[in-house]
C-alpha positions as CSV (number, residue, x, y, z in Angstrom):
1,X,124.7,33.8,-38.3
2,X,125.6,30.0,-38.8
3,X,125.7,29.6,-35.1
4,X,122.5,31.1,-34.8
5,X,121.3,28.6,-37.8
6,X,123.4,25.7,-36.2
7,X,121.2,25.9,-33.1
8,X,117.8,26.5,-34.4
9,X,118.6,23.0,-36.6
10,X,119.9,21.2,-33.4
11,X,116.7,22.8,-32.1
12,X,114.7,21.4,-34.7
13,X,116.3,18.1,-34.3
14,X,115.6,17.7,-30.8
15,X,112.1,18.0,-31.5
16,X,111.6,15.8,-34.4
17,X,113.3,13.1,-32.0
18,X,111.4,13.6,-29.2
19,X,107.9,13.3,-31.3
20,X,109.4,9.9,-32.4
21,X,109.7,8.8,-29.3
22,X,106.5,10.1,-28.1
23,X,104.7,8.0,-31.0
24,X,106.7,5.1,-30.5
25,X,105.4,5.0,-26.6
26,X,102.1,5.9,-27.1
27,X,102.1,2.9,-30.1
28,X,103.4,0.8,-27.4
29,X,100.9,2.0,-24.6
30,X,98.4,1.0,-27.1
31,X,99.7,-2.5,-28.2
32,X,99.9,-4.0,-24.6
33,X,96.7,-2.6,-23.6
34,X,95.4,-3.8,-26.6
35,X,96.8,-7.4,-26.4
36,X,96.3,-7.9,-22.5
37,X,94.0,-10.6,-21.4
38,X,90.9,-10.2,-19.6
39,X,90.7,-11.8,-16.7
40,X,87.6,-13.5,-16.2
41,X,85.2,-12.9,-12.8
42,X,84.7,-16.1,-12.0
43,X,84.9,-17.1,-8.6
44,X,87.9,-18.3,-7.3
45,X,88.3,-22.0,-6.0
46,X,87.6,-22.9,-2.9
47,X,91.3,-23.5,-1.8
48,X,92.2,-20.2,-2.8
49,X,89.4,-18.3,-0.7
50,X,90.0,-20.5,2.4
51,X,94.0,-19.3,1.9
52,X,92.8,-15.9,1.3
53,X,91.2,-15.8,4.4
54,X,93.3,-17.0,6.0
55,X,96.1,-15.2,5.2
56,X,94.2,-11.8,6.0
57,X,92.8,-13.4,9.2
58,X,96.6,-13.9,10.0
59,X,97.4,-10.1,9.2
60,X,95.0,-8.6,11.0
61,X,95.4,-9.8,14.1
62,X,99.1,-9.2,14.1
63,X,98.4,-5.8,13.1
64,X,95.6,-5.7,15.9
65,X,98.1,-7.0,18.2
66,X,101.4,-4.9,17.5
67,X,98.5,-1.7,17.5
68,X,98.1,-2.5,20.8
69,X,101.9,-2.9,21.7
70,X,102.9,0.4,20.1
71,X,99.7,2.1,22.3
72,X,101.2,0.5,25.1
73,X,104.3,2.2,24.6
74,X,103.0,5.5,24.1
75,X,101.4,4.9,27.3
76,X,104.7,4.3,29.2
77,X,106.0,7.4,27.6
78,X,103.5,10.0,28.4
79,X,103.8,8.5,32.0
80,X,107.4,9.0,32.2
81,X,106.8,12.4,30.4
82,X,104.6,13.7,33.2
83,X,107.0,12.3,35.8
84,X,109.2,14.6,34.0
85,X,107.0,17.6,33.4
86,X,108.2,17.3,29.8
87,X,105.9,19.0,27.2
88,X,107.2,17.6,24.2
89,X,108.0,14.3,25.5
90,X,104.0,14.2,26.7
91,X,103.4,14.8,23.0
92,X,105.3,12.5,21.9
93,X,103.8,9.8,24.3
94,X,100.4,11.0,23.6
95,X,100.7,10.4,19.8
96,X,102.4,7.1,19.9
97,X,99.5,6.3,22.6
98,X,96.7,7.3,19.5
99,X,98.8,5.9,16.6
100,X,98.7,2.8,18.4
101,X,94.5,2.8,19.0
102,X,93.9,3.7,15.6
103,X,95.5,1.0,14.3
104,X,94.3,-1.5,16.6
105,X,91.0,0.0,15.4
106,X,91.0,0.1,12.1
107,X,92.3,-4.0,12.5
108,X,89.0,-4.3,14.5
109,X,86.9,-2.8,12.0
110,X,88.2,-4.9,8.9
111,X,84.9,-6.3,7.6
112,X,84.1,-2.5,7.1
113,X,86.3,-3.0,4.5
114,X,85.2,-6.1,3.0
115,X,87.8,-8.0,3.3
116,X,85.9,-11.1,4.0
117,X,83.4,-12.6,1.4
């Protein structure tokens, strides 16, 4: 019987620390969302935007490019595959060969995505 008692106390316990901890994150939580700063809209110097676009005019056509390398090599592959009258290695090559295009497209399509103001 005080075993049983022993372990619905522990129980009970448990519990009651696990609510304080609860309310002591959620009072947190609500402290530092209350005392974040807004950031204001306003537009950005002209020094930033110029390095912005820059720096995304830089990505993209590295990620255009090496698209274009890794279709390449998929390319090579499923040529060797069919030398080879491998299924899975025509896969393979096949694959690489689209992973590579839909990179390279996605990269070309980039102002879809407004990235450029």
């Amino acid at each position: 019987m005080q075993n049983l008692q022993r372990t619905q106390t522990q129980g009970v316990n448990k519990t009651k620390k696990f609510k304080k901890l609860f309310v002591i994150l959620m009072i947190t939580a609500i402290m530092v969302s209350a005392l974040t700063l807004v950031a204001s809209a306003a537009a950005p110097p002209a020094g930033a935007e110029a390095a912005y676009q820059t720096i995304i005019g830089f990505f993209i056509t590295w990620l255009t490019r090496i698209g274009m390398a890794v279709a390449l090599v998929g390319a090579i592959m499923f040529g060797l595959a069919i030398k080879s009258n491998d299924a899975e290695q025509k896969q393979t090559g096949l694959f690489t060969l689209v992973a590579g295009i839909v990179v390279a497209a996605v990269c070309g399509a980039a102002d879809m995505f407004d990235l450029f103001a």
